[in-house]
N, C-alpha and C positions, 0 to 999 in steps of 0.2 A: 504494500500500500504506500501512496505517496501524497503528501496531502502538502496543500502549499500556503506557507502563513504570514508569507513579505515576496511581493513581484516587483518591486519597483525598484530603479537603479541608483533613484535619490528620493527621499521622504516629499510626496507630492505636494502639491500647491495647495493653498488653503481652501478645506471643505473637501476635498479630492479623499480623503480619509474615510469618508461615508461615502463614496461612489461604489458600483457597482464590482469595480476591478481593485479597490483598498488603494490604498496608500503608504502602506507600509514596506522599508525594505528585504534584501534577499533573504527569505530564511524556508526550507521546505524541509519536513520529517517522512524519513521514511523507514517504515518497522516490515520487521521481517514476518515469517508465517509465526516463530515462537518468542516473539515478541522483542528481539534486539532492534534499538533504537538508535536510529543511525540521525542527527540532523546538519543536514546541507547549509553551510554558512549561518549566521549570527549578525543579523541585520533587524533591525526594529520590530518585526517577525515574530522573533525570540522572546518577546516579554510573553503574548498569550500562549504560545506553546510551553513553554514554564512551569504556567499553573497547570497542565494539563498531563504532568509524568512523573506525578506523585508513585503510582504502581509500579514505575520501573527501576530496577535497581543502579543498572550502568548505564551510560550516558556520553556518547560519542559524540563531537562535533565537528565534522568537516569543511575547513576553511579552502575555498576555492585561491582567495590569496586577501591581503590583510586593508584592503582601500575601505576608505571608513564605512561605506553606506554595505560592508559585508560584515563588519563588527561591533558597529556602534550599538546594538542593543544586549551585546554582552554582558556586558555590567548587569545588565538586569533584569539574567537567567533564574531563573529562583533556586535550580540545583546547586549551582555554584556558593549560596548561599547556607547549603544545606548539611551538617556536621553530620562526615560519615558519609557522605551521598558518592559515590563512587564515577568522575568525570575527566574523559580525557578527550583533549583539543588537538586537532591536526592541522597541521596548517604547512605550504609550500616551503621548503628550505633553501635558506639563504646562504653565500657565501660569505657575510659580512658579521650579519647580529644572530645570535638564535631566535629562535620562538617568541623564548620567553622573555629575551631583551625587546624584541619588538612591538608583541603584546602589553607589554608593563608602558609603551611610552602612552598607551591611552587609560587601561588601567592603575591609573598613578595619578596624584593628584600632580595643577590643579583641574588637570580632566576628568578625572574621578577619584572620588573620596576613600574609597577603602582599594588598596594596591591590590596585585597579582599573588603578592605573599601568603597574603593574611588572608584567603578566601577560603571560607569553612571545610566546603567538601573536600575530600581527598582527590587531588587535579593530579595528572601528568599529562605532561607536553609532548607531542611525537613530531618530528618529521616528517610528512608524506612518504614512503617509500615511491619512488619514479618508477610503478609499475607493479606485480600483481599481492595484495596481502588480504589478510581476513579479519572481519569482525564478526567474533560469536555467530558464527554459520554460514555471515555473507560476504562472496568473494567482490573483491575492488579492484579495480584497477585504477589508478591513477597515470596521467600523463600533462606536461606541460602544454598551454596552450598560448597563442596567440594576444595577448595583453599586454599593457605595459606593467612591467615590474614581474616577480616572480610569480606567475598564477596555473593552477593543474583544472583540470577537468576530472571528471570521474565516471566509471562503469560500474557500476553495481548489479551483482547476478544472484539470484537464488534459484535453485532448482534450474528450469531453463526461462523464468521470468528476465528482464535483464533491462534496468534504467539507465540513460544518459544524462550527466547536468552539466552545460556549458552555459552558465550566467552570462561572461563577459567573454565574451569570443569576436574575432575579427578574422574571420578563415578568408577572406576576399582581399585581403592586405595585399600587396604587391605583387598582384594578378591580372593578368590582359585578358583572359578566359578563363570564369571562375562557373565551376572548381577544379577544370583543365584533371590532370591526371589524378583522382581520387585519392590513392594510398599518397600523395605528397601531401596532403591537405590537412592541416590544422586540424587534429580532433578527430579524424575520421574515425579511426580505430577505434578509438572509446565508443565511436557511434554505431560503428554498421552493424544493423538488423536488429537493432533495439525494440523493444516493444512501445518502450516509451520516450521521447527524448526533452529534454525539456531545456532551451534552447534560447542566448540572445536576440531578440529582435525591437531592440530599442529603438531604430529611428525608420523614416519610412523612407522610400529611395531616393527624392530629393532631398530631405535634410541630410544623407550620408555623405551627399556630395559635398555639402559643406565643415566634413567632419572625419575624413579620411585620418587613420590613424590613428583615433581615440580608444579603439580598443572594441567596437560593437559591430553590431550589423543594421543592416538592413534590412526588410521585409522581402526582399527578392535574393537578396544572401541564405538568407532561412531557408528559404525555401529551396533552393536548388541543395545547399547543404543534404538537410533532410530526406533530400531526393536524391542524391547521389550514395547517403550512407544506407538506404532501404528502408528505412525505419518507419513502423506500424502507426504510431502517435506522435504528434509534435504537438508542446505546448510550449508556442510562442510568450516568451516571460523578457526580464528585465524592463520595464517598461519607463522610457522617459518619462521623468517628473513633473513634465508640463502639458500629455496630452491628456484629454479628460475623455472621457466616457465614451462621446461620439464619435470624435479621434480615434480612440483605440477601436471601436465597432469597424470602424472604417478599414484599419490597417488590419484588423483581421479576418476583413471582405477580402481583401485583396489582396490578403494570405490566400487566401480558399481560392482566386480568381487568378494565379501566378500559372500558368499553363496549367498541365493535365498533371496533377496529384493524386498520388496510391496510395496518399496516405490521411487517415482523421486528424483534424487541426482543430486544438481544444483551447480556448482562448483564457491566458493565465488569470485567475483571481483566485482573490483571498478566500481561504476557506475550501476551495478546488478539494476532492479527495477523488484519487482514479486507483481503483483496486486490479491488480496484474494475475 
């Protein structure tokens, strides 16, 4: 099961919060059949998902890479607060800081009041491994992806169910025919023949032009993407912060309207829950 509780690439514009699609940033959980809880970055997301995993003992979170609007709601995890609660954080490895130096620069005052030290539950910090490891049953892969700064993508498999998440991906980066030879392409691998993928599509294909290099896609990027890797479902997510409701209806017409798709296109909001 995957269920998504922050789509947005920065905390949307005022009232955008109650709209149809939320307002809140990256954060998706996903539990396995015997209940390992795995959650996809830590983005404003993360406060209601919180109160929500009381039942569960261990507590995994997968940082895709550490730009604010994937951590900013960390702080105020409620496990993390929790004495005994058993919590460990993944996040991209750096050549420079560890984890845990780079975590602590938000985690610390005066960005936040109570440090990385001092946080009740019993935390460790891991490295991504660049490639295949396990959490409590479910296989992962991780791979670097196409962003600025150090950022992975992930495959998660159980049984032969098998998710994609590339929040921040720009697999059209420094292409004259995208996505020209597949196996060269950002991501693919994590992606091909997923049942589900769950996938940048922040900006629509005029605004990308004014945006090359930022790190995202476009609406006709997604979709060839997804069309190139085979993949069953696409859910169109990271959503720019400034489009509203109608905006978003529209770019994801015209997700559905990008040539001949094989594939169901489920339009990212808050709350979303798609069982595999």
């Amino acid at each position: 099961m995957a269920k998504l509780w922050g789509t947005r690439g920065s905390i949307a514009t005022p009232g955008a919060e109650t709209t149809r699609y939320g307002g809140n940033t990256s954060c998706v959980e996903v539990r396995g059949s015997h209940g390992t809880l795995l959650v996809l970055d830590a983005g404003t997301g993360i406060r209601r998902l919180g109160a929500q995993v009381a039942s569960v003992g261990r507590v995994d979170v997968l940082l895709t890479h550490l730009h604010m609007d994937h951590i900013q709601g960390l702080g105020f995890f409620r496990p993390l607060d929790e004495p005994g609660r058993e919590v460990h954080i993944w996040g991209p490895p750096s050549t420079t800081l560890s984890l845990g130096a780079r975590l602590s620069r938000y985690l610390s005052p005066p960005l936040f009041p109570v440090r990385l030290r001092d946080l009740s539950c019993r935390l460790t910090l891991h490295d991504v491994p660049l490639g295949h490891f396990e959490i409590e049953g479910l296989e992962i892969v991780a791979a670097l992806v196409c962003h600025p700064g150090p950022t992975v993508g992930y495959r998660i498999t159980e049984n032969e169910a098998a998710i994609a998440y590339l929040p921040d991906h720009e697999p059209a980066l420094g292409t004259r025919r995208f996505p020209g030879k597949p196996e060269w392409t950002s991501g693919f691998d994590l992606s091909a023949g997923v049942d589900l993928l769950i996938h940048d599509c922040q900006y629509t294909n005029d605004e990308y032009e004014r945006r090359v290099g930022w790190g995202h896609s476009a609406v006709a990027h997604t979709i060839k993407f997804a069309t190139a890797a085979g993949v069953k479902r696409l859910v169109p997510f990271h959503h720019d912060p400034g489009h509203d409701d109608e905006t978003l209806d529209r770019l994801v017409d015209g997700a559905r309207g990008e040539g001949t798709v094989a594939f169901e296109i489920i339009a990212g909001t808050e709350g979303l829950q798609i069982d595999l």
